[in-house]
C-alpha positions as CSV (number, residue, x, y, z in Angstrom):
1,X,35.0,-24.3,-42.8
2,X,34.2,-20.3,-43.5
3,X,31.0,-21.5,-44.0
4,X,30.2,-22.8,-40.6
5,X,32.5,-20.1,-38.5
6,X,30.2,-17.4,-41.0
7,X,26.7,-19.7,-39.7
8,X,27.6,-20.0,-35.9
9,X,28.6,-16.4,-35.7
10,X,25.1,-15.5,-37.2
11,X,23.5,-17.9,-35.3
12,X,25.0,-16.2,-32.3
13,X,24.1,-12.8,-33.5
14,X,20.6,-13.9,-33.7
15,X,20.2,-15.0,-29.9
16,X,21.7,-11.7,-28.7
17,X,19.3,-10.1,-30.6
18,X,16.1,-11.2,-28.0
19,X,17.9,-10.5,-25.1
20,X,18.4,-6.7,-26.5
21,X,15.4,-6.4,-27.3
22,X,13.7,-7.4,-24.0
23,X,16.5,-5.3,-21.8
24,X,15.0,-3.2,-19.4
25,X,12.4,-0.5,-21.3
26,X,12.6,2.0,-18.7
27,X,16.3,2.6,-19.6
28,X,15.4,3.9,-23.3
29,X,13.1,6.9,-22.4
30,X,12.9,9.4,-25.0
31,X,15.3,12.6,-24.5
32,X,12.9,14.9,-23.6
33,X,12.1,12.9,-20.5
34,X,14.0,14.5,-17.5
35,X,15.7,12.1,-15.5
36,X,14.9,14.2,-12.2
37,X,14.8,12.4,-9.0
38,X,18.0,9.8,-8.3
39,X,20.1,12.3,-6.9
40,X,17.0,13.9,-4.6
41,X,16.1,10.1,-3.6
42,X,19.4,9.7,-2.3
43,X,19.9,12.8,-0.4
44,X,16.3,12.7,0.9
45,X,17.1,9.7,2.3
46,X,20.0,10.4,3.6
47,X,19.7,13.4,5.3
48,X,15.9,13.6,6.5
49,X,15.6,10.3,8.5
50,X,12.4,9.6,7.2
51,X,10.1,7.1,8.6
52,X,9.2,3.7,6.6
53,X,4.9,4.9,6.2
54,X,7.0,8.5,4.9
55,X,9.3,6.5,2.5
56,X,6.1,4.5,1.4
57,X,4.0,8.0,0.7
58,X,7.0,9.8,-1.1
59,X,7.7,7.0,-3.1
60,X,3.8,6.0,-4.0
61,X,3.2,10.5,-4.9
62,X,6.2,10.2,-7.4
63,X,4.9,7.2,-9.2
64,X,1.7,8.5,-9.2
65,X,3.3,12.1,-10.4
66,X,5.5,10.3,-13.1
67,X,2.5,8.4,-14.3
68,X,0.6,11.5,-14.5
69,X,3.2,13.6,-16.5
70,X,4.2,11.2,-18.8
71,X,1.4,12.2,-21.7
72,X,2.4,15.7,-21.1
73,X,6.3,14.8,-21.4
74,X,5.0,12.6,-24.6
75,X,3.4,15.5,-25.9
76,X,5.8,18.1,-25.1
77,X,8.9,15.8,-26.8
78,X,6.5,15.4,-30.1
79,X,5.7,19.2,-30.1
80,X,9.6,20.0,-30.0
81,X,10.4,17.3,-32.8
82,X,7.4,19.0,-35.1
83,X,8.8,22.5,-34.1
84,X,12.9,21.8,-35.2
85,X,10.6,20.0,-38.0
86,X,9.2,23.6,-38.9
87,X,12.3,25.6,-39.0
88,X,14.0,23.2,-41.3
89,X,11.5,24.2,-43.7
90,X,12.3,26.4,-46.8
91,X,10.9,29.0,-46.1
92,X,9.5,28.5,-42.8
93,X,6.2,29.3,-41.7
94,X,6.3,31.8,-39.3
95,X,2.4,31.6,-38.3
96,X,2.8,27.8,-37.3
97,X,6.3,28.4,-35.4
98,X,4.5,30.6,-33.4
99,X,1.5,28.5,-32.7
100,X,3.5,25.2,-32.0
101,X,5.7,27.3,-29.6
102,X,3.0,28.6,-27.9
103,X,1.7,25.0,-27.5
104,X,5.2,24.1,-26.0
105,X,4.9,27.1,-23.8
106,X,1.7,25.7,-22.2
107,X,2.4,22.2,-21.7
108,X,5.7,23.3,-19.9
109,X,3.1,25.7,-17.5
110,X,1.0,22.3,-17.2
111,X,4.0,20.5,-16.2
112,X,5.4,23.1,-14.1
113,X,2.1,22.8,-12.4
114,X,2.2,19.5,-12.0
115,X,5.4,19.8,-10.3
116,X,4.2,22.1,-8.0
117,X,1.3,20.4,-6.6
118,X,4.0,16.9,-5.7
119,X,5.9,19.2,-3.9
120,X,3.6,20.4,-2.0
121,X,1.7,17.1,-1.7
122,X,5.6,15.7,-0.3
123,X,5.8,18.6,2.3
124,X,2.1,17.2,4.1
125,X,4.4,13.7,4.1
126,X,7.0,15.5,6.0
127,X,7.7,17.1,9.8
128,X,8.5,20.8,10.4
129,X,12.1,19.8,11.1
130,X,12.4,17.5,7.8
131,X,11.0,20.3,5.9
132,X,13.2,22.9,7.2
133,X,16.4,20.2,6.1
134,X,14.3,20.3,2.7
135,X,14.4,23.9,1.8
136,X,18.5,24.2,2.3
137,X,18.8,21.1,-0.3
138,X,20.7,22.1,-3.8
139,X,21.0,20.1,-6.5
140,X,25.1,20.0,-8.2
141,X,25.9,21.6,-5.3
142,X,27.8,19.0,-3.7
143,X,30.8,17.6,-2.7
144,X,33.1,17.2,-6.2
145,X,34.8,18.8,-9.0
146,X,32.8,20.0,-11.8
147,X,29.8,22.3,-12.5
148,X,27.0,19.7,-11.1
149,X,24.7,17.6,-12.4
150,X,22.4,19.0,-14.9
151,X,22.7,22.5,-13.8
152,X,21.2,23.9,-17.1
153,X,18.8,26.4,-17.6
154,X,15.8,25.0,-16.2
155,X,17.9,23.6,-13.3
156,X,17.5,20.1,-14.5
């Protein structure tokens, strides 16, 4: 009797197992990934009254901006993992520190950059008067209790 309650329970083990395994992928994204962008979705369509071609071109520019940032996010994440790496090290090399930081610094100025040009390229999508709605929009600074989402540093 154990026997068979210990073979069905493995049995049943084993066909969750698949089904974990093929869950959503896009839910697992490493940590340096920002998750940027729910909130603003939500409030940008909300609150600016967008037409459906503007919907269309905002959402096509962000999958095109996410698809283009992903190898620097990839990059970036495996530069910060080989720089905690570095100071762990006994003693640690104070010449490669510096060079991997200064790699991190640059590939945050290429994101940054990136950034900067899909904002601008989402303000050609919009009117004068959605724009104007645009520029008062803070994010955590709405209605609630608490400090706001993400509010760190870098604002994310």
């Amino acid at each position: 009797m154990n026997k068979t309650v210990i073979l069905l329970c493995i049995a049943f083990l084993a066909a969750l197992m698949p089904a974990h395994a093929g869950a959503d992928p896009e839910n697992r994204r490493m940590a340096a990934e920002p998750r940027y962008g729910h909130a603003f979705d939500k409030w940008i369509s909300e609150n600016l009254n967008l037409t459906v071609e503007q919907t269309a071109d905002i959402r096509s520019l962000r999958q095109e901006h996410l698809t283009s940032s992903e190898p620097l996010l990839k990059r970036l994440y495996l530069k910060r993992r080989e720089l905690r790496h570095l100071w762990l090290q006994h003693p640690p090399d104070r010449s490669r520190i510096t060079a991997v930081d200064d790699e991190i610094r640059i590939l945050r100025a290429q994101l940054d950059d990136q950034m900067t040009g899909h904002r601008q390229a989402i303000l050609k999508v919009l009117t004068p008067e959605q724009q104007a709605k645009l520029e008062n929009y803070r994010p955590g600074h709405g209605r609630g209790a608490g400090m706001g989402r993400r509010t760190g540093m870098r604002g994310y």
